[in-house]
C-alpha positions in Angstrom: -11.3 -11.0 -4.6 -8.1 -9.8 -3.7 -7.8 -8.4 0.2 -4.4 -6.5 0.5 -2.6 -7.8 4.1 -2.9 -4.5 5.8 -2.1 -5.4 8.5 0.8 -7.1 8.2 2.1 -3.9 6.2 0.9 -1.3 8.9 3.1 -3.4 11.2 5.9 -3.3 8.8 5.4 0.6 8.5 5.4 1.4 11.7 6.2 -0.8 14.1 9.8 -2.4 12.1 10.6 0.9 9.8 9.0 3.0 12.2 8.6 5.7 8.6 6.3 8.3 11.1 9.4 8.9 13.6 11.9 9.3 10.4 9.9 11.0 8.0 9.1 13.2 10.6 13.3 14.1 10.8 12.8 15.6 7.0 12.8 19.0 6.3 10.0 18.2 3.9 7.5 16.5 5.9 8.3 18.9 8.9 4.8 20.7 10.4 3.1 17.3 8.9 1.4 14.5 11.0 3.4 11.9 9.8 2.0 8.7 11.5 0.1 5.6 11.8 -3.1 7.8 11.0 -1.8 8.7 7.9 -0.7 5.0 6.9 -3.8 3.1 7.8 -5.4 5.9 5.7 -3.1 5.4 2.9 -2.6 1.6 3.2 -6.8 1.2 3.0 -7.0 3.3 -0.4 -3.8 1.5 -1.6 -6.0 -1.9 -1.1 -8.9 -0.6 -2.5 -6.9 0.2 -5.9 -5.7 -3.3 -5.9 -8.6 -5.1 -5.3 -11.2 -2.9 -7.4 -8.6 -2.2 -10.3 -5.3 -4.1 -10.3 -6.7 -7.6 -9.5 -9.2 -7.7 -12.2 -6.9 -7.4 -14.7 -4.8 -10.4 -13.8 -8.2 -12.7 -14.5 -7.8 -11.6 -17.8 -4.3 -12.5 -18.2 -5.1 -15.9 -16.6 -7.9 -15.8 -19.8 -5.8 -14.5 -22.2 -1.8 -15.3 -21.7 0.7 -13.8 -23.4 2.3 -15.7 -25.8 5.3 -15.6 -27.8 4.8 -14.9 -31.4 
């Protein structure tokens, strides 16, 4: 089973991008909690979806390959 690196994406969000502090600077996001609360939530459902939807799929490509007709 697929396990998305969270982690390593969380630190890429926040700590290198640092997306809370300049999202935040948007008119569009202004009164919003733009943060790491907000990524680890959205990072965790984002892993979910691959691992409960996407990564089944590819098993039945690995079954089934396309092929060139």
């Amino acid at each position: 089973m697929y396990n998305a690196p969270l982690e390593d994406m969380q630190f890429l969000i926040d700590d290198v991008c640092r997306a809370g502090e300049r999202l935040g600077y948007l008119p569009q996001f202004e009164g919003l909690e733009v943060g790491s609360e907000l990524t680890t939530a959205l990072l965790e459902e984002a892993g979910k979806l691959a691992a409960d939807m996407v990564s089944p799929l590819r098993r039945v490509g690995d079954q089934q390959p396309a092929r060139c007709a």
